[in-house]
C-alpha positions in Angstrom: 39.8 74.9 171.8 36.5 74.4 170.9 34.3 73.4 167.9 30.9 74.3 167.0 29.0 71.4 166.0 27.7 71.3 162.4 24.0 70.1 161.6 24.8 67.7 159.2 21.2 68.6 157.4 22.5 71.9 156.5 24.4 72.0 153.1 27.2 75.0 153.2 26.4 75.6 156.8 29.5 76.3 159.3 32.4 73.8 158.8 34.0 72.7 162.1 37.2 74.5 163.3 39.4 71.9 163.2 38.4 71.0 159.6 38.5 74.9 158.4 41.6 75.4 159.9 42.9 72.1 157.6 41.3 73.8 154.3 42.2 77.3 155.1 46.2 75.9 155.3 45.7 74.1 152.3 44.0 76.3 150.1 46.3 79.6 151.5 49.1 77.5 149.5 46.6 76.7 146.6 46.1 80.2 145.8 49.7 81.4 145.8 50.6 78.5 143.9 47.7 78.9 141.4 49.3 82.7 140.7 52.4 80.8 140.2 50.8 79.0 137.6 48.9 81.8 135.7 52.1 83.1 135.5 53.7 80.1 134.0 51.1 79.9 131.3 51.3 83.5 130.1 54.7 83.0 130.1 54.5 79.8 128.0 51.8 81.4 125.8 53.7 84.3 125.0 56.7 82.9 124.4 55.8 79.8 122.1 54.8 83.3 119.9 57.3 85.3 119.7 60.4 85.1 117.6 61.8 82.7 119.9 59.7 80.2 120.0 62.6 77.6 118.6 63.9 78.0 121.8 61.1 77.0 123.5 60.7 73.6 121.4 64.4 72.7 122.3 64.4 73.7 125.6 61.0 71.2 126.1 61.8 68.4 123.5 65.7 68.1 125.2 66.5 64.9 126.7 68.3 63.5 129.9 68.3 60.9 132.5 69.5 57.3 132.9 69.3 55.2 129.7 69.8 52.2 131.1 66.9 52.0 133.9 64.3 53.5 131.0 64.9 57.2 132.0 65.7 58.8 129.1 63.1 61.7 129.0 62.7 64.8 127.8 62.4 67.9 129.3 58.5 67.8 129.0 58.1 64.4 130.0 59.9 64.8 133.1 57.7 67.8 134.3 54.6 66.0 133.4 55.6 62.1 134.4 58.1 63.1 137.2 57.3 66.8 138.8 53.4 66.2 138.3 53.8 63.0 140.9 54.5 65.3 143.4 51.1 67.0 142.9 49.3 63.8 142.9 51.2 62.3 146.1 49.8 65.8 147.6 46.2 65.2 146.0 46.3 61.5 147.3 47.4 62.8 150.7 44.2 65.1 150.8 42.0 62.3 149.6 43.1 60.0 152.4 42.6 63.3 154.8 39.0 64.2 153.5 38.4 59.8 153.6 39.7 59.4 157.5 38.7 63.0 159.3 37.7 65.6 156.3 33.9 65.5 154.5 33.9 62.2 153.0 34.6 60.2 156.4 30.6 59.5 156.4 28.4 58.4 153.6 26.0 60.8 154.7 28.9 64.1 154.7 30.2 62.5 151.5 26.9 61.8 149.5 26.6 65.4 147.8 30.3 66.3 147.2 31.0 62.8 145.9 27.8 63.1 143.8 28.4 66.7 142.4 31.9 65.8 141.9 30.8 62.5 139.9 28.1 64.4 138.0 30.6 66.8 137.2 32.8 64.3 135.7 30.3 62.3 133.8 28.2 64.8 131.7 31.4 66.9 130.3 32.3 63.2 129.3 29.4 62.3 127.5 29.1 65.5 126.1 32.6 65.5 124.9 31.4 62.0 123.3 27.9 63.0 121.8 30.0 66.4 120.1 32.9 64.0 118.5 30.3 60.9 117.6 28.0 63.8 115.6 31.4 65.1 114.4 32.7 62.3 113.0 35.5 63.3 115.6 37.7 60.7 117.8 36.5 59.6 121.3 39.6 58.9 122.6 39.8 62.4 124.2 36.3 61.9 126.2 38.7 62.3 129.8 39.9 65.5 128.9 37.1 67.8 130.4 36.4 66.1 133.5 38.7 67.0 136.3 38.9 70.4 137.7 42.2 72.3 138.2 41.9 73.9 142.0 44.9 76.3 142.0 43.8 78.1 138.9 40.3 78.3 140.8 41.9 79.9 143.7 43.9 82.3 141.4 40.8 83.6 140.4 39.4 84.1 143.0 42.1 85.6 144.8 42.7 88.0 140.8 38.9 89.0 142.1 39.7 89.5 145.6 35.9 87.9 146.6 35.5 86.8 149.7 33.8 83.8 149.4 32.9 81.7 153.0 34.8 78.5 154.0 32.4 76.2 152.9 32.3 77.3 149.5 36.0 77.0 149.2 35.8 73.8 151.2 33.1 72.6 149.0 35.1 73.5 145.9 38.3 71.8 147.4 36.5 68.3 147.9 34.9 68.2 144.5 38.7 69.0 142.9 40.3 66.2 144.9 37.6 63.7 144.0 38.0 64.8 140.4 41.6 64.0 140.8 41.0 60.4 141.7 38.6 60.3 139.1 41.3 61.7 136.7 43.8 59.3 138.2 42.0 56.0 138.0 41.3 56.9 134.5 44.7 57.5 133.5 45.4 54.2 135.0 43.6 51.8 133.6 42.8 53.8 129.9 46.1 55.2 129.0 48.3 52.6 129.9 51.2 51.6 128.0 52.3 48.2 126.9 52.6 45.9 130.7 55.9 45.1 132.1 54.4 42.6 134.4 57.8 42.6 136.0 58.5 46.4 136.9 55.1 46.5 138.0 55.1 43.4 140.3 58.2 45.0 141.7 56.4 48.9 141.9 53.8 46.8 144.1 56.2 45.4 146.1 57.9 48.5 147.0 54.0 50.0 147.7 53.6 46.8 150.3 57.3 47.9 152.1 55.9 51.6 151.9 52.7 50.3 154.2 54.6 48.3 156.2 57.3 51.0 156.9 54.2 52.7 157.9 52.3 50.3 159.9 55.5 49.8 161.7 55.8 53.5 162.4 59.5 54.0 161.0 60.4 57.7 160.7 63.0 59.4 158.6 62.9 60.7 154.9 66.2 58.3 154.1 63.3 55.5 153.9 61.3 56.7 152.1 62.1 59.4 149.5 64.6 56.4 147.9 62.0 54.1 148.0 59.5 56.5 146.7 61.8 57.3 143.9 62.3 53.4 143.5 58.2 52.8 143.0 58.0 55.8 140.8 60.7 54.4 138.3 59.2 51.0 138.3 55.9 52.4 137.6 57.0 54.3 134.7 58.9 51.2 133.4 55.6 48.8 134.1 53.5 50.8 131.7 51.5 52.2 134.2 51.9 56.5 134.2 53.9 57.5 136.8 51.6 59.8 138.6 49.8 56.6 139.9 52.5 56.3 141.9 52.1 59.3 143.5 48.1 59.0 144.2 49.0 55.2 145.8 51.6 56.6 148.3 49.6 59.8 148.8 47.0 57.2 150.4 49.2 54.7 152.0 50.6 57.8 154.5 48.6 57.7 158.0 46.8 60.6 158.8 45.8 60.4 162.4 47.6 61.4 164.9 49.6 58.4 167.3 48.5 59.5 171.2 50.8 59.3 173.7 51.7 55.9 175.4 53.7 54.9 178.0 56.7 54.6 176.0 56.5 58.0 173.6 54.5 61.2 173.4 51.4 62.3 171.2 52.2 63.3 168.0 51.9 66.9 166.9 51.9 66.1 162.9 51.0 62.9 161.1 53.5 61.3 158.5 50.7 62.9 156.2 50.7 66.2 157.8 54.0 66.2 157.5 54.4 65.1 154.2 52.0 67.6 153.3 53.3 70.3 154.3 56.7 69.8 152.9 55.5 68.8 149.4 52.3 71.4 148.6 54.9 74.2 148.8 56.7 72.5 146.4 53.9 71.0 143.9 52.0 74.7 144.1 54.7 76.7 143.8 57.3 74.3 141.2 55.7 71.3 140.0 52.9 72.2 138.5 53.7 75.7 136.8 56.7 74.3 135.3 54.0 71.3 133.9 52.2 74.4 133.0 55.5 76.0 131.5 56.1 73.3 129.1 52.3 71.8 128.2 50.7 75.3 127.8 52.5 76.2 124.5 50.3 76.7 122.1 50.5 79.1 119.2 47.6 81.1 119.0 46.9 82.5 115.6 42.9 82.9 113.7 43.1 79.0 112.2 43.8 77.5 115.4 41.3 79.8 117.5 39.1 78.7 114.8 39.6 74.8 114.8 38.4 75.0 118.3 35.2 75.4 117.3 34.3 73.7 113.8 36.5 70.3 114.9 34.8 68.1 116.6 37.6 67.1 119.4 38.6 70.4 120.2 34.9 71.6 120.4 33.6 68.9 122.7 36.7 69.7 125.0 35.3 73.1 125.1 32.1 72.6 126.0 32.6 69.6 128.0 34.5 72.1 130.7 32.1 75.5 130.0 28.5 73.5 130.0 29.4 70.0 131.0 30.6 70.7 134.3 28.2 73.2 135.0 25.1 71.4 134.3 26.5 68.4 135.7 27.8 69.7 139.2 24.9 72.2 139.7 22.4 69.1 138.5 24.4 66.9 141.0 24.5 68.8 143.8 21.0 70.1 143.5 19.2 66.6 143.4 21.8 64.6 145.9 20.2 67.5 148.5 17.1 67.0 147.6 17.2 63.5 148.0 18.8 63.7 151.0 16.9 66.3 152.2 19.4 68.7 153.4 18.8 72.2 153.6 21.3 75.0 151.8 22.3 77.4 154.2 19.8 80.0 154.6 23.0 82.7 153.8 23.6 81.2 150.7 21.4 80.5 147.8 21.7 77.8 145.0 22.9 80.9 142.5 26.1 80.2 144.5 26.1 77.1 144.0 26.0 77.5 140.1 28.2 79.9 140.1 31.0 77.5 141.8 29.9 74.9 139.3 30.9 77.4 136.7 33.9 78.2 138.4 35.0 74.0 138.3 35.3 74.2 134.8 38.5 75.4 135.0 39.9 72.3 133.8 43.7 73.3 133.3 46.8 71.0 134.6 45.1 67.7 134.7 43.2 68.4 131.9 46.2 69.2 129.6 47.9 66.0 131.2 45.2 63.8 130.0 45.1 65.6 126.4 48.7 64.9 126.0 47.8 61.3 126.4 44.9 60.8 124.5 46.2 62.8 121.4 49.8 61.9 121.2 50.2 63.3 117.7 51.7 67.2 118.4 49.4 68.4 116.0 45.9 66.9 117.6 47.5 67.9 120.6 48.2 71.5 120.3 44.3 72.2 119.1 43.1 70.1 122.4 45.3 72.3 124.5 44.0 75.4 122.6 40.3 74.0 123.7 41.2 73.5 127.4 42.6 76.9 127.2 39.6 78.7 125.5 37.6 76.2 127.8 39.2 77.5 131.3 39.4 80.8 130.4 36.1 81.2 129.5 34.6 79.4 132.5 36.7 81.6 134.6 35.1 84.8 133.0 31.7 83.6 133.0 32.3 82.6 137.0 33.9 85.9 138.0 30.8 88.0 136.9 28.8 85.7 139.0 30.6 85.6 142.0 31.2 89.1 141.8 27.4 90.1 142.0 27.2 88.4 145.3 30.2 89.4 146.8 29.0 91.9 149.0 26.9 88.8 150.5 30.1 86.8 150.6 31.9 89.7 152.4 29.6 89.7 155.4 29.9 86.0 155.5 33.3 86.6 155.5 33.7 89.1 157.9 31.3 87.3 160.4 33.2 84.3 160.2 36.3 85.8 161.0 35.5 87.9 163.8 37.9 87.8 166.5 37.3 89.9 169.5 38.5 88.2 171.9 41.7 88.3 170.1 42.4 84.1 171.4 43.0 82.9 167.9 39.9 81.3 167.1 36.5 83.2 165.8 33.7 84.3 167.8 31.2 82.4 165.9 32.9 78.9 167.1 32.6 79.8 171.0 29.4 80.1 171.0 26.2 77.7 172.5 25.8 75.2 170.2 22.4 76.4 169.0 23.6 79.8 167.9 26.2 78.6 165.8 25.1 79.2 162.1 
């Protein structure tokens, strides 16, 4: 098999096979999962308003676990502090991916997606802060726009059928999982509980066997799903939110392949490619729309619709995900290439570029996660969720009428990258002389 070399001076350009064929996996299961997940929040929307919306509040608000290890949760909390680990473990496994072999191995591959993503971060935050402080609103929900929900991106896209080119979608993937470290580290050290010095201590100590196991190359899910499980309950009990467990193992599994020795064979999966591929199935198509299910309740009526946009919280959710990310990924991305001087392929044009900053505004899972904890109160909560809601959806809009005017561009892209006629299983475009690949 071979691979076309990339010029790393080109923004957009042609991503290497093995790398495409990594994002292509991963985002096939994004966007099935991300239909899962539109599905879950209809589903939640419309039934919070009907006449059986009690149901819906018990259902959520019932409680079960173990008492006596600090497990006593409710239905909500264990989709958003147990099922939602699984999506970060998966978004910690990517990180470590795009970190060792993926985009953000090199400072120079990593300066504009880390910098868009960044960008994309910080303005929806201080503009979420300017619209409260001239409010007289609370700040303590500044986090809420900043991260970017990649499965309701995909299921957009695929609702739209557009054909946009691998690097785009690659592009788009990177900038999500950076925002999801972003979003983690916040939720680590600003929404922290009261410190149990001791369940954490013993939540790092399982992390340091988790390493070793690895370093030591030990195989076999009897290790390590009890010991993961074992970390997750200490860091719930420590104060810390759970998910962080999830992020920390995510990045403790090894993603290079072991090569063959005199004593064993080359691998043909890495504990993180394994891992991977057993648990994205399960936190696209499960963990996260059943988050969805029970955080996306929110009855819509005229007074709520129209608290999003008179109260201050609510409104600087709202335009923290429409214009803050927007301004601040296009604004990013366009001066990080300019001061590195690399050139946007000559297919593409920086309207595309806008329009996927548009698109990133989706803010949905992580989003809602992080409104839930800065705006414990059910009532502050359900008009925050209304904003990420009228938020989302009406970045999604505005981004499918962009895309869609350049989708007959995208289509060609599309179609050129994908031709096959040798039928061998890997594109034309990547077998030819280096200095005609585009």
């Amino acid at each position: 098999m071979c691979a076309a070399p990339r010029d790393r001076s080109v923004f957009l350009g042609l991503l290497p096979w093995p790398e495409r064929s990594a994002v292509s996996r991963a985002l096939r299961t994004e966007t099935v999962g991300g239909l899962v997940l539109l599905a879950a929040a209809v589903l939640a929307l419309v039934w919070v308003n009907s006449p059986w919306s009690a149901a819906y509040d018990a259902v959520r608000d019932f409680h079960f676990g173990m008492p006596a290890l600090g497990l006593d949760l409710s239905v909500g909390h264990w989709t958003s502090d147990g099922l939602l680990t699984v999506f970060f473990l998966v978004a910690g496994i990517e990180l470590k991916r795009e970190l060792v072999v993926g985009e953000l191995r090199t400072p120079a591959a990593a300066a504009l997606p880390v910098v868009a993503a960044m960008c994309g971060m910080a303005v929806p935050a201080a503009l979420y802060a300017a619209t409260a402080a001239a409010g007289g609103g609370s700040l303590k929900g500044w986090a809420v726009p900043m991260a970017t929900d990649i499965a309701f991106a995909l299921a957009v896209l695929a609702v739209l059928s557009t054909h946009l080119p691998s690097a785009l979608r690659a592009f788009l993937l990177t900038l999500a999982v950076v925002d999801d470290l972003g979003a983690i580290l916040v939720t680590a050290v600003f929404f922290t509980a009261d410190l149990n010095l001791l369940a954490l201590g013993g939540a790092v100590a399982g992390l340091v066997v988790f390493y070793l196991l690895q370093r030591l190359r030990v195989r076999g899910w009897w290790w390590y799903v009890p010991l993961g499980t074992v970390i997750w309950a200490l860091m719930y009990n420590g104060g810390v939110h759970a998910t962080v467990a999830g992020v920390a193992m995510g990045l403790i599994l090894r993603t290079t392949r072991d090569p063959a020795t005199a004593s064993r064979t080359a691998e043909t999966a890495s504990p993180g490619e394994r891992a991977e591929n057993l648990m994205r199935p399960v936190s696209a198509g499960i963990a996260v729309p059943l988050f969805a299910l029970f955080s996306a309740g929110v009855s819509i009526s005229l007074p709520i619709l129209g608290e999003v946009f008179t109260r201050p919280e609510p409104l600087g959710v709202a335009l923290g995900l429409v214009l803050g990310k927007t301004i601040g990924i296009f604004a990013g991305t366009y001066l990080a290439a300019r001061f590195t001087r690399a050139q946007l392929n000559p297919n593409l044009a920086w309207a595309d570029v806008f329009a996927l900053a548009v698109l990133a505004g989706i803010g949905f899972t992580v989003s809602l996660l992080i409104g839930e904890l800065a705006f414990p109160a059910p009532a502050d909560a359900e008009h925050v969720k209304a904003a990420v809601l009228a938020g989302s959806l009406t970045a999604a809009a505005l981004a499918a009428v962009l895309l869609k005017r350049r989708d007959r561009i995208y289509r060609r892209l599309y179609e050129a990258e994908n031709l096959d006629q040798d039928g061998d299983g890997i594109p034309d475009i990547y077998q030819r002389t280096p200095g005609s690949a585009a």
